[in-house]
N, C-alpha and C positions, 0 to 999 in steps of 0.2 A: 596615567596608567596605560601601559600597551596593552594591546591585543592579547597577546597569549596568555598575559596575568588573570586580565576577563576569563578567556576558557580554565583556567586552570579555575578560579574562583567559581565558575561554574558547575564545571563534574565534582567539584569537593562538596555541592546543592545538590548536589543529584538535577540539576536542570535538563529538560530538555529543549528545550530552546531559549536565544538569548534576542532582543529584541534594540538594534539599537535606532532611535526616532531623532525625527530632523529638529524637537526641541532639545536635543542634548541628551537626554533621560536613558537610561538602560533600565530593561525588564529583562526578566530570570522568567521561565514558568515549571514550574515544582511541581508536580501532580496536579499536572492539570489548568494549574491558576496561576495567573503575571501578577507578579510582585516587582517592583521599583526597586533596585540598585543604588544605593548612594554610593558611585564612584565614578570616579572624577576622569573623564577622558574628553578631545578633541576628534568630536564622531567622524567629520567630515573629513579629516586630515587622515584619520585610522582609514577611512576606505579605499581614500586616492591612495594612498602604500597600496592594498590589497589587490589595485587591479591591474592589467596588462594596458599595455595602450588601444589593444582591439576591443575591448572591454569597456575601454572609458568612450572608446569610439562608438559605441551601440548604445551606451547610454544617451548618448548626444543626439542620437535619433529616436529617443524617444522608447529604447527598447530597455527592456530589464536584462539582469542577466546571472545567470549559474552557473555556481561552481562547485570545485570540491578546494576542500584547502584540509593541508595536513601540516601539525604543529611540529615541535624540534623535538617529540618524542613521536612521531609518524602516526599519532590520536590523529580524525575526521571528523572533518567538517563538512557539512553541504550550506554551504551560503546564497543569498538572493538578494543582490542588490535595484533598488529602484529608485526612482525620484519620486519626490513626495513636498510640495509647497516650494517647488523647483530649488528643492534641498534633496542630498543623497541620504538613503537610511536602507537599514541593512536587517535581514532576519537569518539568522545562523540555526541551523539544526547539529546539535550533538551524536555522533554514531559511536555507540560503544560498541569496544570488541569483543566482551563477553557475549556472544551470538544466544541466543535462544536455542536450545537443546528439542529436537522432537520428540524423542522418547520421553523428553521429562516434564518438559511445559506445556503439550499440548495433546487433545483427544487423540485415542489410541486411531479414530478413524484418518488421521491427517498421513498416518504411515501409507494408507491402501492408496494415497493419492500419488504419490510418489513410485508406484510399482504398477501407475498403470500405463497403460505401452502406446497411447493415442488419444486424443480429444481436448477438449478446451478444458482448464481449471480457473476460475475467477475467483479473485479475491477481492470482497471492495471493503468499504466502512469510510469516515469522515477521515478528513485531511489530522494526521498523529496521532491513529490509532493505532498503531503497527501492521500495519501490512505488508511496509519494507520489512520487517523484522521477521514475518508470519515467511514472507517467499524466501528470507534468507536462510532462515532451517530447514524450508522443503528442501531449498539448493543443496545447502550442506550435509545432509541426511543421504542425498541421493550421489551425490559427489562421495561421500565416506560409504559406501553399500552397494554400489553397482559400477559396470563398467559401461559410460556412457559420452556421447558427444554432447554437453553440455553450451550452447551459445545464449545469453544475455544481452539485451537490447536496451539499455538504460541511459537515463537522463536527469540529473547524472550518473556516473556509480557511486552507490554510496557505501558496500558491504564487498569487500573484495575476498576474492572467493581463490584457493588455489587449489592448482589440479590436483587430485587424492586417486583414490579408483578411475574416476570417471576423466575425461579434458574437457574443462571449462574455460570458455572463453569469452571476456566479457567486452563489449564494444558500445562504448560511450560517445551519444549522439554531441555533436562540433569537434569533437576530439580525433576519434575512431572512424565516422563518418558524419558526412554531412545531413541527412535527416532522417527520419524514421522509414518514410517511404523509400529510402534505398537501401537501407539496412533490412528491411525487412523481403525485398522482392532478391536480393545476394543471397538470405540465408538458405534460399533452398540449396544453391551452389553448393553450399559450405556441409552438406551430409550430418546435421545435427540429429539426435534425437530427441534432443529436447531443447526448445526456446521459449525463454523468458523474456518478453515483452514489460517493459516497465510500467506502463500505464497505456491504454485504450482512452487518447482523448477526442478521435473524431471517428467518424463512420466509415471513412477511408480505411483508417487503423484497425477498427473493427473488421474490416470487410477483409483486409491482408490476413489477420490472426485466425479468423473464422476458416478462409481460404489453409491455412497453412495445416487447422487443425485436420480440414479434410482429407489433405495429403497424407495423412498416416503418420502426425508430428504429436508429440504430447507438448503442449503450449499450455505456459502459465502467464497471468495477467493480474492485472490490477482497475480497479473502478473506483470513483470517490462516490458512491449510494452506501445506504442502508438498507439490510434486506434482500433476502434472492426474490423473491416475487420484484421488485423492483428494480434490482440489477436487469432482467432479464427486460421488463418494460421499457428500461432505459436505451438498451443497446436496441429495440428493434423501433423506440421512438427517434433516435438518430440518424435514421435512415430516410433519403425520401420517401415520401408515402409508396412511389410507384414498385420499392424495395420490399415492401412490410412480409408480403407472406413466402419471397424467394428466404427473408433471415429469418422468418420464423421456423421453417422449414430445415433451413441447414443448422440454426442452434438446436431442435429438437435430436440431431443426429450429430452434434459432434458435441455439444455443452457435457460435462461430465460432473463437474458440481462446481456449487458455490458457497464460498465461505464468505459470512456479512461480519463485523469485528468491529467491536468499541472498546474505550480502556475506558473501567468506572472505579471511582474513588473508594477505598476501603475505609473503613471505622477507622481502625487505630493506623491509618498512615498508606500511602501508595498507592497504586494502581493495579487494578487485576483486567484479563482481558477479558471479554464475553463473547459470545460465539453465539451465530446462526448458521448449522451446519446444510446444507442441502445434496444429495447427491442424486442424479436423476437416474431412474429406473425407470420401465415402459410406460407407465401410469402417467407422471409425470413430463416424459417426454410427449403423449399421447395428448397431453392438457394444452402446452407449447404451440405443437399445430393444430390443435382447434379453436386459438386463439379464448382458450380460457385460464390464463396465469393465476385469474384471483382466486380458483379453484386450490391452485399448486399449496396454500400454505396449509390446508388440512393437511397436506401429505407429509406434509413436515413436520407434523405433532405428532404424526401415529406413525412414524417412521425409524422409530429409536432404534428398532433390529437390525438396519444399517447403516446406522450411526448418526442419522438426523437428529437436529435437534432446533427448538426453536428460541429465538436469544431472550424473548420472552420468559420461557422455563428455565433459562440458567443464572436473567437475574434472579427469580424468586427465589430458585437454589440458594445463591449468595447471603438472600434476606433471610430465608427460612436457618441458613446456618451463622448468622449474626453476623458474615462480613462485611454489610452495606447496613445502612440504615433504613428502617421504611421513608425516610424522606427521598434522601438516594434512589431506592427502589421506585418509588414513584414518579420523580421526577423522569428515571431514563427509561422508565415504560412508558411513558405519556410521547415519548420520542418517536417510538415504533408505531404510534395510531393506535393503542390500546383503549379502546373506552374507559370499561371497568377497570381502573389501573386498582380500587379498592380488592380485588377480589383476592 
């Protein structure tokens, strides 16, 4: 069986990712959970097709590598090849191009983030809970409704975005440019007013995006945490110590909120997303520099008047209106450091 049959046998599953391992075997995972494939392909032969010779040359040193790959109907793929039992095996992520809609799938507060004119926005939650998905409707929301310099920093691209109102421009790290670090110190060149950063994986990164927000830039990002109290712990624990209270001090003044995101399994079928909303107001920003974050999650419960909300209260919601189960419901509360997950 080729490659493309795989995908196509896939999005007819509704998969989000397909997994193919150095014993031969392919997994599908379907909301959530890898399920085994019985079909019949030659893994290691499918890959060597799929790569460039520069590509097979990185692996040969030991490096992994990504891409994007698009089928004979221009459907996307983000693929990740590595060695594994000094055998190749492949993990493919599914991009549909029904985009997520702001106005319709997501809190009315997600609009105000998009209309403000300056400061950091974080998005974090575990690796496939949509958070590519969640920045790709802020994009396209603000792309279709305002007139803006839109630039994107991604790795790879997975959600391509065309120009509407606003010119978006989107520049993928080995492709576009050679690494983050010079993608990111060009953009001020480049007169955007908004950059989308694909992910914040070191303090370097941190420290350019942080920089960039001070500049009078509205910068969206991405974190692999759960949780705004701990997104914020994380970024200023990535910093040498001798840094601590220069980033506590500048995310106090430029962080503007944070969105924490999981996708949990419904009763009768699929996945819904759940939200920890944060949006920093003085109080909050005031907690930042005095180095009291564990304070910040009160502010989150009693914050609903603008538009906080904590991911704790929205699974109960889900339980309270019979989408989840109380198994469910307890199991992804006990996730958050919840004691009383009974209550």
């Amino acid at each position: 069986m080729i490659f493309e049959e795989i995908l196509d046998i896939a999005r007819a599953q509704n998969a989000t990712d397909i997994h193919f391992s150095s014993d031969q075997q392919i997994y599908f995972r379907v909301d959530g959970v890898l399920t085994p494939i019985s079909l019949q392909c030659h893994i290691q032969d499918m890959i060597e097709q799929l790569l460039t010779a520069r590509q097979k040359e990185k692996l040969q040193m030991l490096e992994d590598v990504d891409f994007i790959y698009q089928d004979r109907f221009q459907r996307r793929y983000r693929i990740n090849v590595f060695q594994e039992k000094r055998s190749l095996t492949m993990a493919v992520r599914l991009i549909y191009d029904n985009m997520m809609m702001l106005d319709q799938h997501y809190p009315d507060v997600f609009k105000k983030l998009t209309q403000l004119k300056n400061g950091l926005v974080i998005i974090t939650g575990p690796t496939g809970s949509g958070k590519s998905t969640t920045l790709a409707a802020l994009l396209h929301y603000m792309n279709t409704h305002q007139r803006l310099h839109i630039v994107t920093i991604e790795d790879p691209i997975e959600y391509l975005h065309h120009s509407k109102m606003s010119i978006v421009q989107q520049r993928e790290i080995g492709i576009d440019v050679k690494n983050y670090d010079i993608a990111l110190k060009s953009v001020l060149r480049e007169d955007p007013d908004v950059v989308v950063v694909g992910e914040m994986r070191d303090w370097k990164t941190m420290q350019t995006v942080i920089t960039l927000a001070e500049t009078g830039h509205l910068v969206f990002s991405t974190m692999h945490t759960l949780g705004a109290v701990k997104s914020i712990d994380r970024i200023i624990d990535s910093f040498p110590e001798g840094y601590h209270d220069q980033i506590r001090t500048q995310l106090s003044t430029v962080l503007k909120a944070v969105i924490s995101q999981q996708l949990i399994p419904l009763s009768h079928g699929g996945r819904e997303a759940v939200y920890e909303i944060m949006m920093v107001n003085q109080a909050i920003s005031h907690l930042m520099r005095e180095k009291k974050t564990q304070m910040i999650y009160s502010h989150i419960q009693l914050g609903s008047q603008f538009g906080m909300q904590t991911m704790e209260n929205h699974i109960r919601q889900l339980r309270d209106n019979q989408k989840i189960s109380d198994t469910i419901a307890k199991e992804y509360l006990s996730l958050l450091d919840i004691i009383d997950v009974q209550k």
